[in-house]
C-alpha positions as CSV (number, residue, x, y, z in Angstrom):
1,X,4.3,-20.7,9.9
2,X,7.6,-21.7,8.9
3,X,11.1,-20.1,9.6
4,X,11.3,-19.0,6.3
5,X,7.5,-17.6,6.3
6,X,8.2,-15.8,9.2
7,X,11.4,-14.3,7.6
8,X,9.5,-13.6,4.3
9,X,6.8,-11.5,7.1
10,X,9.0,-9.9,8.5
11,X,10.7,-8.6,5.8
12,X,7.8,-7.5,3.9
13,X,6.4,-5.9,6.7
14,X,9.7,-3.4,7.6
15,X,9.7,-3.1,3.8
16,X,6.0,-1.7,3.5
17,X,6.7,0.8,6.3
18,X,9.1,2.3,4.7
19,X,7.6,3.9,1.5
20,X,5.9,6.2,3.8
21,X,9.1,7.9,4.6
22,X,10.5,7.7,1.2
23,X,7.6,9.6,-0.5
24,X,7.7,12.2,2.8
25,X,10.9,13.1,1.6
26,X,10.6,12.8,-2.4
27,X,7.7,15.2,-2.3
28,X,9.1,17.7,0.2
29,X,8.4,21.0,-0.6
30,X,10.7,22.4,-3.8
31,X,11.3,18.6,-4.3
32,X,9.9,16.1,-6.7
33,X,6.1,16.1,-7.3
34,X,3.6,13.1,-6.5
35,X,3.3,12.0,-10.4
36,X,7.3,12.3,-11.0
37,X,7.3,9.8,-8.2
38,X,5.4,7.7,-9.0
39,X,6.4,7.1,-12.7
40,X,10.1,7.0,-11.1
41,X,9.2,4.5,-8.9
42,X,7.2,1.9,-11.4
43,X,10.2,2.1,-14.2
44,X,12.9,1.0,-11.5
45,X,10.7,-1.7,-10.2
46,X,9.4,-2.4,-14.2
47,X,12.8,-2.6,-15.3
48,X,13.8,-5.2,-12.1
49,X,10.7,-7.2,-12.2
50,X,10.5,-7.7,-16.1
51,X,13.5,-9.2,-17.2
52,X,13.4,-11.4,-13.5
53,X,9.7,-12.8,-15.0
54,X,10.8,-13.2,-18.5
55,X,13.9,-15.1,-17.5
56,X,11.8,-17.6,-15.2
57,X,9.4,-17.8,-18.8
58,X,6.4,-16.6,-16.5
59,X,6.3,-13.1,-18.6
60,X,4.4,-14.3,-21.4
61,X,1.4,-16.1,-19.4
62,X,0.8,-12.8,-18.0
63,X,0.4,-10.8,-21.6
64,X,-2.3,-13.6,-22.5
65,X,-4.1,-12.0,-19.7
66,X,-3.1,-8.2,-19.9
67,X,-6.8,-6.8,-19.1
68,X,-6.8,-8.5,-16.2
69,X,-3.6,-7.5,-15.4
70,X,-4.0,-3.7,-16.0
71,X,-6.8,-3.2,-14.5
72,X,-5.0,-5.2,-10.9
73,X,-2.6,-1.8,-11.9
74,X,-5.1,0.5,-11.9
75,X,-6.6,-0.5,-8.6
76,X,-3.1,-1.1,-7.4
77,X,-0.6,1.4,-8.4
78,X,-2.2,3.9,-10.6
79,X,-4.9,4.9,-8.5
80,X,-3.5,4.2,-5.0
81,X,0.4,5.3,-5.5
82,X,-1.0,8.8,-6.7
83,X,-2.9,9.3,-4.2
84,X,-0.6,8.3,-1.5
85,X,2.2,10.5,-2.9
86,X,0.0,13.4,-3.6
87,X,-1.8,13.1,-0.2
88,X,1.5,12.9,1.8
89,X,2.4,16.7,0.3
90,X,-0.4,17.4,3.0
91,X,0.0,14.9,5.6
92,X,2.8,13.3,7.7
93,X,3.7,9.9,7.0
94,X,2.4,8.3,10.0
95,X,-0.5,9.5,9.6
96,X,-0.9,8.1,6.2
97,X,0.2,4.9,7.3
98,X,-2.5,4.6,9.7
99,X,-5.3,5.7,7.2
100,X,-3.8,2.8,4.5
101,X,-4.0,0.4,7.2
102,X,-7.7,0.4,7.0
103,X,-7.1,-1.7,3.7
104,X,-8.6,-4.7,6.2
105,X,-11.4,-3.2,6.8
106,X,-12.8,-1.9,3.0
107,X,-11.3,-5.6,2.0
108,X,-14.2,-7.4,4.6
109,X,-16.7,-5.4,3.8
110,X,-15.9,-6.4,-0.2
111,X,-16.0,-9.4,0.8
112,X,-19.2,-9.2,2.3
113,X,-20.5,-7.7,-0.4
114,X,-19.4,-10.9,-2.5
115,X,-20.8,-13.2,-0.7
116,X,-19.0,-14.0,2.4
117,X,-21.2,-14.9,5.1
118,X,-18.6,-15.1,7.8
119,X,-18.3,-10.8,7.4
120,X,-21.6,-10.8,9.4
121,X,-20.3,-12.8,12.5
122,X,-20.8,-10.8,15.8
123,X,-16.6,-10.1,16.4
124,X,-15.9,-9.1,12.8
125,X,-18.8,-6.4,12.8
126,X,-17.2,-5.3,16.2
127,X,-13.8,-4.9,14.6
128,X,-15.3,-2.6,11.8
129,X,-17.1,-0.2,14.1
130,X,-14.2,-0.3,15.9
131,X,-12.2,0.6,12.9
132,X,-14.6,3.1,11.9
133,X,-14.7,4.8,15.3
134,X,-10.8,5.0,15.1
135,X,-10.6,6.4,11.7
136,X,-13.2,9.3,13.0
137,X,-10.9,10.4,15.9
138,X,-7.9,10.7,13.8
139,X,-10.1,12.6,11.0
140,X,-12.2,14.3,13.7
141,X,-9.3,15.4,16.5
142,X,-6.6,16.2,13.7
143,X,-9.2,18.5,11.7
144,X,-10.5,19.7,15.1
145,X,-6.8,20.8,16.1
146,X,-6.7,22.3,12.6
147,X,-3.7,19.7,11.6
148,X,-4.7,17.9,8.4
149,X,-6.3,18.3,5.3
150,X,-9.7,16.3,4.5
151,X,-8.7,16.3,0.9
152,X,-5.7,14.4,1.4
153,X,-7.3,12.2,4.1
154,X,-10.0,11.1,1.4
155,X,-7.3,10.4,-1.4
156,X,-5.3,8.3,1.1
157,X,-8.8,6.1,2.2
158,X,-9.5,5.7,-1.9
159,X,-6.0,4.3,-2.1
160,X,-6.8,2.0,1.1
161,X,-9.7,0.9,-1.0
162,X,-7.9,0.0,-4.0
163,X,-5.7,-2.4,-2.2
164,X,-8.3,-4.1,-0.8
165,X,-9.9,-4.6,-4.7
166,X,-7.0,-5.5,-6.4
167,X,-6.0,-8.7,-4.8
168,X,-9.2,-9.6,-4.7
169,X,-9.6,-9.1,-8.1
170,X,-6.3,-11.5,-8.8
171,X,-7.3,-14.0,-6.8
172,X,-10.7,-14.1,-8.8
173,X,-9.8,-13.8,-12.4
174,X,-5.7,-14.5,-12.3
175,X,-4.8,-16.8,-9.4
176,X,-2.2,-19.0,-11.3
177,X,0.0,-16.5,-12.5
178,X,3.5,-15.7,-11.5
179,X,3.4,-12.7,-9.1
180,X,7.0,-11.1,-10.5
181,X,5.5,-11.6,-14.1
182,X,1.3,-9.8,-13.2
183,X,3.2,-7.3,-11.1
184,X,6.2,-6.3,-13.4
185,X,3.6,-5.9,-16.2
186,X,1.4,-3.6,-14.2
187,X,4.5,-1.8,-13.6
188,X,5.1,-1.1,-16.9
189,X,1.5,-0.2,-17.7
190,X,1.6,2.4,-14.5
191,X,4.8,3.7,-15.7
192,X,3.3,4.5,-19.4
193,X,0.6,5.8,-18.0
194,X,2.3,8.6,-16.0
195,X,5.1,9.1,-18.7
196,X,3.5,12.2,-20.2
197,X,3.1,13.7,-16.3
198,X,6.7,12.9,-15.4
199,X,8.0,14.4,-18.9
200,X,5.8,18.0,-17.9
201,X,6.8,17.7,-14.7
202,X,10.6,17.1,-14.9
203,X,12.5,19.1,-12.7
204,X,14.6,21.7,-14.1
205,X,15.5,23.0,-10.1
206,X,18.3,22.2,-7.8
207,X,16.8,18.4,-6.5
208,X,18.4,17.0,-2.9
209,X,20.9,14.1,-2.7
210,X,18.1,12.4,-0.1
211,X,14.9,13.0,-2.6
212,X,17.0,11.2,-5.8
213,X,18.1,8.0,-3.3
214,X,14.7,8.1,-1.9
215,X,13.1,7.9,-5.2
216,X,16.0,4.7,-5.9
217,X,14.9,3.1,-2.9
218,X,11.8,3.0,-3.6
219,X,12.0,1.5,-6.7
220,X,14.3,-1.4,-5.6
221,X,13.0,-2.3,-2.1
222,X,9.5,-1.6,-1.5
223,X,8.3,-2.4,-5.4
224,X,10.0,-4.7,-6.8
225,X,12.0,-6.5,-4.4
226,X,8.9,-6.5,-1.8
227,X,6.5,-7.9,-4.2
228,X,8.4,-11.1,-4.7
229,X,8.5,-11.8,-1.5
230,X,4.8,-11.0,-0.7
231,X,3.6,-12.9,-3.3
232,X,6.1,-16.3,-2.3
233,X,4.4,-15.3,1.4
234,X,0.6,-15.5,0.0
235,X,1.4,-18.7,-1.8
236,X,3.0,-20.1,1.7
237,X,0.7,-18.8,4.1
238,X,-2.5,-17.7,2.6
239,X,-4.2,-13.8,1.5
240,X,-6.0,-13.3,4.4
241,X,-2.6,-14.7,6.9
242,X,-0.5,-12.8,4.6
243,X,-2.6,-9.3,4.9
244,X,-1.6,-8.9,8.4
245,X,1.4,-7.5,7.4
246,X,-0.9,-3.8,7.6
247,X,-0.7,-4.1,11.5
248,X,3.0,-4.5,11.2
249,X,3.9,-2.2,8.7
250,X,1.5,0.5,10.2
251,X,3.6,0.5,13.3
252,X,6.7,0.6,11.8
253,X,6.0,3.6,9.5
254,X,4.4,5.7,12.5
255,X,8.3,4.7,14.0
256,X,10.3,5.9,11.2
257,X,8.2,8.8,10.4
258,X,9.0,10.2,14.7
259,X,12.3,8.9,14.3
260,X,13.6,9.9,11.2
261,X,11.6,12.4,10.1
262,X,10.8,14.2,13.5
263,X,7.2,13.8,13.3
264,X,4.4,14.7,16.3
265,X,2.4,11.7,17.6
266,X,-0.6,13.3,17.8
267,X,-3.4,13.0,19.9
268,X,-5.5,12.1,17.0
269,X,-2.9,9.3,16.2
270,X,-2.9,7.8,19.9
271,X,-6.1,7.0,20.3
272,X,-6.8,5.9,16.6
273,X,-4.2,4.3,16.1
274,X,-5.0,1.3,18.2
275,X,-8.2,1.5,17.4
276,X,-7.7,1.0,13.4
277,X,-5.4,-1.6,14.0
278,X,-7.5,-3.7,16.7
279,X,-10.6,-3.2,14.6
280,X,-9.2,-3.9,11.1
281,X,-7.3,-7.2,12.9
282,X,-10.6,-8.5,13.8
283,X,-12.9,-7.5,11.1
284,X,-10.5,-9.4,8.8
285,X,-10.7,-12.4,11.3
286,X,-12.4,-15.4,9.8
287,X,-13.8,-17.7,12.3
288,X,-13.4,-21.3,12.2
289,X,-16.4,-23.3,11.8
290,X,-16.5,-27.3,12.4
């Protein structure tokens, strides 16, 4: 890659480990709840991403294809953001990082399912048992040890799955539009489409400084600003390169939620962990054929 796709990774990848954290402490108990966050977060980046597509003229392109481009924010934000923010009420952020990180592994076997021949090659159906065995010993110690909640753990693997669909779906029906422009729209549609929660759910209660600039921060850095650069990385480097930034951001959210946040790295988490990240690495591991 070049320098500045190995900037543009590295950057994305710190700044998709850190919504984890953010959303750990925005939902915190007597703080903000999963749907006020999520509409909170999708008007900052909206209002960013918008008037950024409109000025490079790449806004209206992405109107002319608005069902397309809803339903990339259903799969993408409405769906997934919920149940990330809802499930993390329950779980720590590391732990959720992990379970999004199997995105890899629902994305190969979609593409399987699609056609994609290469899915059935011998070291790519390794990597998904492998995955699979590691997502059953972090469900299967944590529950064991009485330290999660199988509700949650489901919501975070549907939002897993969602952002495996939605790029697919982009690449299949809208590959030539601006990513700023598809992105700031499905903003906007996410954001309308939580407006009524957020307005019932408005706090009337004392809220902490750290919830309100973790709300902020999440609207600036890890939606809006993070999507224009992953988008300039998948046009430099590829989807499939590009979607190694999981492995990376995985690592770095498991970090910051010990760090920061004091978390426990569980037993569950030690011995999963690798194992979804190994297994997801080569199940999404085309081979190159001459």
């Amino acid at each position: 890659m070049k320098r500045s796709s190995w900037i543009n990774f590295g950057l994305v990848s710190v700044l998709w480990g850190v919504p984890y954290l953010l959303i750990r402490v925005a939902v915190a108990p007597g703080q903000f709840t999963p749907a006020f966050v999520v509409f909170s977060r999708v008007t900052i980046g909206a209002a960013l991403l918008i008037p950024y597509a409109i000025k490079r003229g790449t806004f209206k392109p992405a109107l002319k294809q608005f069902k397309w481009v809803a339903a990339y924010g259903l799969l993408e934000m409405v769906g997934p953001w919920g149940f990330i923010s809802q499930g993390e009420t329950k779980l720590n952020s590391g732990l959720a990082a992990l379970l999004i990180a199997t995105v890899a592994i629902w994305a190969t076997l979609l593409n399987g399912a699609l056609g994609d021949k290469t899915v059935f090659h011998s070291s790519r159906l390794i990597g998904l048992a492998v995955g699979f065995i590691g997502i059953c010993f972090v469900v299967g110690l944590e529950s064991v040890q009485g330290k999660v909640n199988i509700a949650a753990i489901f919501l975070l693997l549907l939002a897993a799955m969602g952002y495996a669909i939605a790029p697919t779906l982009v690449r299949h029906k809208i590959p030539d539009l601006d990513g700023a422009a598809v992105n700031g729209l499905a903003l906007l549609t996410t954001s309308i489409i939580y407006l009524p929660f957020a307005i019932s759910q408005w706090p009337h209660h004392h809220i902490r400084a750290n919830s309100i600039y973790s709300i902020i921060a999440l609207g600036i850095f890890p939606t809006a600003i993070c999507f224009v650069f992953f988008f300039k990385l998948m046009a430099d480097i590829g989807i499939a390169r590009a979607s190694l930034i999981a492995y990376v951001n995985t690592g770095v959210a498991v970090l910051l939620g010990v760090i920061v946040l004091h978390e426990k790295l569980t037993t569950g988490m030690l011995i999963g962990l690798p194992m979804v990240m190994i297994g997801s690495y080569y199940a999404s591991r085309k081979r190159v054929t001459r």
